[in-house]
N, C-alpha and C positions, 0 to 999 in steps of 0.2 A: 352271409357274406363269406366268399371263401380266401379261406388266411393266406395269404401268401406269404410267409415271413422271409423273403431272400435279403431283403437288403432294409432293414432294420433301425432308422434314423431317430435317433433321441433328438430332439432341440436344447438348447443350452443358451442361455445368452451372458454367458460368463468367459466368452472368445471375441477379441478384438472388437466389442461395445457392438456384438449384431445380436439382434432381437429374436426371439423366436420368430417372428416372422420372416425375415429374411433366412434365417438356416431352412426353414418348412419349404420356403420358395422355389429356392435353390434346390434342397434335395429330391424333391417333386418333380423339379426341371430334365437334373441327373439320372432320376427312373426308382427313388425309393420305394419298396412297396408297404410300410409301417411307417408311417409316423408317431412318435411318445412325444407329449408332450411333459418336461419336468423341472420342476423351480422350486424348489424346499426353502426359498427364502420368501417366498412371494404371496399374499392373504389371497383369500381367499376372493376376491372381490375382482383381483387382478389376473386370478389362473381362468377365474370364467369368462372373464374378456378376454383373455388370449387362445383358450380353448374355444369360443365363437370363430376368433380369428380363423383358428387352423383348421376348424371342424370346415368352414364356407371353402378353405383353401383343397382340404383333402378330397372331398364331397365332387368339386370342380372334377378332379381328376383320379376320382375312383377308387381310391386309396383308403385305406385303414386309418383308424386315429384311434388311438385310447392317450389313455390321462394317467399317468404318475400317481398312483397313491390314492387319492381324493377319489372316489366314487361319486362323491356328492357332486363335483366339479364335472363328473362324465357327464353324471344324468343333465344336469343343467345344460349343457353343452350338445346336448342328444349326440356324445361323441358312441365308437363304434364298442368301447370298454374300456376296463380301468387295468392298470399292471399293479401290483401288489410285490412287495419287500417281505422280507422276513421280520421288519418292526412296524411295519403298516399294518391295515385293516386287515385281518385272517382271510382264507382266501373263501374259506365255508359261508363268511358273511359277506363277500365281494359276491359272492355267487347270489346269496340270496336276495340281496338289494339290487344287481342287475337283471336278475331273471335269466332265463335260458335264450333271449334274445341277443344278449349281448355277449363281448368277450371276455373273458377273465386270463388274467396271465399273470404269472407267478415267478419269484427270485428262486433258483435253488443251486448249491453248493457243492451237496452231497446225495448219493442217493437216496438215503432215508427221508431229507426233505423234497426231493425230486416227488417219491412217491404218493409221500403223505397230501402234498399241492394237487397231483393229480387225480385220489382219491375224493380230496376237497373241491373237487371241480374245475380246475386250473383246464381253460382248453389250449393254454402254451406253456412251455416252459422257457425263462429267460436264464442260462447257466453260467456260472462264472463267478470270480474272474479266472478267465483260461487263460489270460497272459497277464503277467502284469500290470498294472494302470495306477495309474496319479490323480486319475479321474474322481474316482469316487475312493473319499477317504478310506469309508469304513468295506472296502470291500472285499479284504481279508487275503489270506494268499493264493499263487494263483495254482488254480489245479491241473493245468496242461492240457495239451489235447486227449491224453488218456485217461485222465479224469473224466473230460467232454463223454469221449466215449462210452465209458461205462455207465454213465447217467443215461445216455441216449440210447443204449443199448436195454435198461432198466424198465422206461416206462413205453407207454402208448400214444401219449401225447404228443405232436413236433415241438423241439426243443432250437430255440437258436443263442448263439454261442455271446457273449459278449464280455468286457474285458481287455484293454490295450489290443484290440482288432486292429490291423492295419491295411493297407494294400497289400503286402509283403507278407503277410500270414495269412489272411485270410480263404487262402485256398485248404488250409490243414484245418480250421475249424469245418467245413464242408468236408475235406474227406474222410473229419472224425464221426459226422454220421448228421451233424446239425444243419436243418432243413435251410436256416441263413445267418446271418451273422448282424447284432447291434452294436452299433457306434454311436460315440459323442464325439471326441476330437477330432476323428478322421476326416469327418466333414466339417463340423462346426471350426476347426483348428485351422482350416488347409486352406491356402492361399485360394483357391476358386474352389468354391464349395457344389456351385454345378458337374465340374471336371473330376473331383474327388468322388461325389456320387455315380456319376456314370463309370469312372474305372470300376470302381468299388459294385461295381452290378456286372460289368464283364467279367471280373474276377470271376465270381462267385456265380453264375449261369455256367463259365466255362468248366469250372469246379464238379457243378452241378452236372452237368454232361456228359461230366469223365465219368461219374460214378451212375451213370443212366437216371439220371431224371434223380429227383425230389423226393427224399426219404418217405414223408408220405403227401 
């Protein structure tokens, strides 16, 4: 499958009482081309029913799906790969429980973990946070676009940016070098989550444009 990370949709259902299936719906509508699905509160029993949900939803419409964390939850779900944290599963043995069929995608910060991810077979890298966020407690301070850059400038892998993303920034994560840009509140927050998706893919094509095409 080929990656297209432009426009990078996490699910959340921790926004105005809507489901991951309704963010997945909506941002599918809007033109996301990743879907994550991710619930750190939720057993395991419930991320495999929701990851059938979104795998039947993404599949409809050609689109990427990995899974938060859980491997186990991928494979169950025949989703398309698992994304990996710097406290989750190592990415050496995300790799090696999904095989070379599947995707593996990676947190990194700094370039030293940038690199070591992509050594360890990370075929993305997820960076940040490049602006600040509320989002994810633990996700430390934010390293700007010039951090961005120097990560994406580091490895071989496409790297997309994520981290208090907006409509409003998100043309600077693109022209720091990151092939697209992942959100949670942007869409999951915003009053019409279809209309928040599709700006948020204009942005970031027109972004992609300026600088000729698609890092890789």
């Amino acid at each position: 499958m080929r990656l297209d990370l432009r426009v990078y949709v996490i699910t959340d259902r921790t926004f105005r009482g809507r489901s991951h299936e309704d963010v997945a719906r909506a941002a599918l509508v809007g033109g996301a081309t990743v879907l994550q699905l991710r619930d750190k509160r939720a057993s395991g029993r419930e991320l495999v029913e929701w990851a059938r949900q979104l795998r039947a939803l993404t599949r409809r419409a050609k689109v990427t799906f990995v899974v938060n964390d859980r491997v186990d939850v991928a494979l169950a779900a025949d989703a398309d790969g698992a994304h990996v944290g710097e406290d989750d599963l190592p990415v050496a043995d995300a790799r090696r429980l999904l095989g070379p069929g599947r995707i593996v995608g990676a947190s990194a910060g700094t370039v030293e973990e940038a690199l070591q991810a992509e050594a360890d077979g990370a075929d993305y890298l997820g960076v940040g946070p490049v602006f600040p966020t509320a989002t994810k407690a633990d996700a430390g301070e934010a390293i700007g676009p010039e951090g961005l850059r120097r990560i994406v400038e580091a490895v071989r892998v496409p790297v997309v940016g994520i981290g208090g993303i907006t409509l409003d920034n998100a043309a600077e994560v693109i022209r720091a070098g990151a092939a697209g840009v992942a959100v949670i509140s942007a869409v999951a927050g915003a009053d019409d989550m279809v209309e928040a998706t599709r700006r948020l893919r204009e942005v970031v094509d027109a972004a992609l444009h300026g600088r000729g095409g698609a890092r890789r």
